[in-house]
C-alpha positions as CSV (number, residue, x, y, z in Angstrom):
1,X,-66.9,13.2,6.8
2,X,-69.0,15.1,9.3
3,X,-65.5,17.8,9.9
4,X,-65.0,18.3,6.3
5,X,-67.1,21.4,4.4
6,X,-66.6,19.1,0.6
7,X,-64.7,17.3,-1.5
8,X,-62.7,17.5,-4.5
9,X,-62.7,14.6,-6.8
10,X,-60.1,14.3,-9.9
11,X,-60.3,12.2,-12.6
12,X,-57.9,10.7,-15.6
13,X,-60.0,8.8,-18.1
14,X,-57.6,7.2,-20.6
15,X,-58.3,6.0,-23.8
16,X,-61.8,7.6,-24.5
17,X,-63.6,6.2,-27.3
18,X,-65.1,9.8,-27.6
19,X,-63.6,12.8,-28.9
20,X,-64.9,16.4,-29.6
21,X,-63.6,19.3,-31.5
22,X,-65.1,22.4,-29.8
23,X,-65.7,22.9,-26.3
24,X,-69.2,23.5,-26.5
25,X,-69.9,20.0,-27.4
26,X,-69.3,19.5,-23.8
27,X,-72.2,21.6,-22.6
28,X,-75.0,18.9,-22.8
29,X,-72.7,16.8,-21.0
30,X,-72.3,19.5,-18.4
31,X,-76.0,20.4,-18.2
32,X,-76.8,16.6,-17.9
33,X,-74.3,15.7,-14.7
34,X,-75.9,18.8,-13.1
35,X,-79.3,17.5,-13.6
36,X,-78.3,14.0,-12.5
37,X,-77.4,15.3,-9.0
38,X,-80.4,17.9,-8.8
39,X,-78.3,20.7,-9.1
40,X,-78.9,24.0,-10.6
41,X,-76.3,24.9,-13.6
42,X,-75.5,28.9,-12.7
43,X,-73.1,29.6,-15.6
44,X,-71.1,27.8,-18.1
45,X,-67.7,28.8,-20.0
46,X,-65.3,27.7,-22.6
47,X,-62.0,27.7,-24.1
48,X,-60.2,26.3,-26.9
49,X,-56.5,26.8,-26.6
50,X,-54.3,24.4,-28.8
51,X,-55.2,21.0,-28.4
52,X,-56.9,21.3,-25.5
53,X,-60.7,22.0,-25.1
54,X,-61.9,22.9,-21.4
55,X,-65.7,23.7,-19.9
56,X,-66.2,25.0,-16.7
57,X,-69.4,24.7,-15.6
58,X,-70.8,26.1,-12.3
59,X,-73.7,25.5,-9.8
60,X,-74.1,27.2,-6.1
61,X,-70.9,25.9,-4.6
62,X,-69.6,23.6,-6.8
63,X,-68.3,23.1,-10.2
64,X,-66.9,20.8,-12.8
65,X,-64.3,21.2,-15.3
66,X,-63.3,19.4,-18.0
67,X,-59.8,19.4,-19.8
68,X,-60.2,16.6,-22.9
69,X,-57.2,16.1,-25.2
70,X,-58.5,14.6,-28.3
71,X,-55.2,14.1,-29.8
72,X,-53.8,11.9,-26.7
73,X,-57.9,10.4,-26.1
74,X,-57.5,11.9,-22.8
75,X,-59.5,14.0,-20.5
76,X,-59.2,15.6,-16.8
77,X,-62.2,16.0,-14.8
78,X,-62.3,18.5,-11.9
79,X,-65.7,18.0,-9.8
80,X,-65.4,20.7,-6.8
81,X,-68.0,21.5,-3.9
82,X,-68.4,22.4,-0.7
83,X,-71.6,20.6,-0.6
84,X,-70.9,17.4,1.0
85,X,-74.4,15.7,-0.1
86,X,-73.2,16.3,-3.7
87,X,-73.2,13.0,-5.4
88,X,-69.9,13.2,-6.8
89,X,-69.4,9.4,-7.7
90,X,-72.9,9.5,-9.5
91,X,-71.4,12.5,-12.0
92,X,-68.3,10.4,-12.3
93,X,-70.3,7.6,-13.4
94,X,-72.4,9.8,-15.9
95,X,-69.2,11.2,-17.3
96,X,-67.3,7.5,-17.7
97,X,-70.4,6.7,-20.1
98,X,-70.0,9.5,-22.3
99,X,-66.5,9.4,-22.5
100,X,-66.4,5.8,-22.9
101,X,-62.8,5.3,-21.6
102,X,-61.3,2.0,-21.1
103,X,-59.1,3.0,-17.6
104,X,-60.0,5.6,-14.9
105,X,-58.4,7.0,-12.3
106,X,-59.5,8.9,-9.7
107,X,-58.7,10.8,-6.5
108,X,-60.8,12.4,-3.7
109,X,-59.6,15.0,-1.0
110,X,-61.6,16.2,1.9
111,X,-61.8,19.6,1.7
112,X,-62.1,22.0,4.9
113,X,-61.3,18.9,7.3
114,X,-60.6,20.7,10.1
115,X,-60.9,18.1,12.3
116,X,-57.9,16.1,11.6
117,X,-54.4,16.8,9.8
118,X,-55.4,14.2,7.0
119,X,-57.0,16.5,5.5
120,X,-54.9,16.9,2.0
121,X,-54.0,13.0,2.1
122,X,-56.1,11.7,-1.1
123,X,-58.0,8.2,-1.3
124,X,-57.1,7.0,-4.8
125,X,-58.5,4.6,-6.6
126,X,-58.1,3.1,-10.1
127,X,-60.4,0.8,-12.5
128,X,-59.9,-0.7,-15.6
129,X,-62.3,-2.1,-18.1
130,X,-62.5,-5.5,-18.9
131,X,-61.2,-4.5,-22.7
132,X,-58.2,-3.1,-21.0
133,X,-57.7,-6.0,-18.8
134,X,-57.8,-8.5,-21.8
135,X,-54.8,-6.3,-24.1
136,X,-52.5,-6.3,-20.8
137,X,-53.0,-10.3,-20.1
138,X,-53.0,-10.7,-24.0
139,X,-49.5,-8.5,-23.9
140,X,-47.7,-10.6,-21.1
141,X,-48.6,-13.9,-22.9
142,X,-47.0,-13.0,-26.0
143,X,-43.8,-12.2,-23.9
144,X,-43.9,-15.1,-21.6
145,X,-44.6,-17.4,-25.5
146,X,-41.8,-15.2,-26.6
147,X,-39.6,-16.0,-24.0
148,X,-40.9,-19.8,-24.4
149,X,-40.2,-20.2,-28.1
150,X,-36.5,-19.0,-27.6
151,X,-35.6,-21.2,-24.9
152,X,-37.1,-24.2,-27.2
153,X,-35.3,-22.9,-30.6
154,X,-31.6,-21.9,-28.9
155,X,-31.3,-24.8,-25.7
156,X,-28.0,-24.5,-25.7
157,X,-27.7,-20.9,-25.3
158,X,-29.8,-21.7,-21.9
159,X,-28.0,-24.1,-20.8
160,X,-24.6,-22.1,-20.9
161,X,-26.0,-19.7,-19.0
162,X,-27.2,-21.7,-16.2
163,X,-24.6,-23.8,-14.2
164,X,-25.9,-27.2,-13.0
165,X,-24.8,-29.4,-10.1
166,X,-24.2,-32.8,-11.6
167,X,-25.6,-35.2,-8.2
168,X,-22.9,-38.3,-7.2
């Protein structure tokens, strides 16, 4: 990363056990990441439009928004700077705990790489809690039992289907 002048890292949380119903609530949250990195916090703004609440918050050369959805227990997270000793991950980290979501995702793009044509090509990468894990498996065993429990009740509705080769 020596080329590049930042990075730019997005993030989905999904399912967020947290939900808030005026932007503001977000500024402790805000003021805390900030902290957590040793940065100053320079200004701080907020919007409410329909059902979705946003913060901006802004220090030096970098900021963070948030976009959270309460209705859908979603939020977008924007971190943006053009200081590449910036701990991103560790703010990502801070945020996952107060938003206690069950699946993130997130992307990161080199910004200002002008050593290579790479530059906009982003390194995703997804995680899902162990809660979220355990519904999936729990989901594709009650298929697959499903599945298992008709073959057993209607046999010959399986054997129709499949032709078999009687062996001489």
């Amino acid at each position: 990363m020596n080329n590049t002048l930042g990075k730019h890292l997005l993030i989905d949380f999904y399912n967020c056990k947290v939900t808030f119903s005026d932007p503001e609530e977000l500024q402790p949250i805000m003021e805390r990441a900030f902290e957590l990195v040793g940065a100053p916090l320079d200004g701080i703004t907020f919007y409410h439009i329909d059902d979705e609440l946003t913060c901006i918050a802004v220090s030096g050369n970098a900021h963070i928004c948030i976009h959270t959805y309460p209705l859908l227990a979603y939020a977008a997270i924007d971190i943006y700077s053009f200081n590449i000793d910036l701990k991103a991950s560790q703010i990502m980290g801070a945020l996952k705990v107060n938003f206690r979501s069950d699946r993130i995702k997130a992307t990161s793009i080199r910004r200002g790489d002008f050593g290579s044509i790479r530059d906009m090509r982003p390194k995703r990468k997804s995680k899902i809690t162990t809660i979220r894990r355990m519904k999936n498996t729990g989901a594709r065993i009650k298929k697959t039992s499903t599945k298992m429990f008709n073959i057993l009740r209607h046999p010959q509705k399986i054997r129709r289907s499949h032709h078999t080769v009687k062996k001489k």
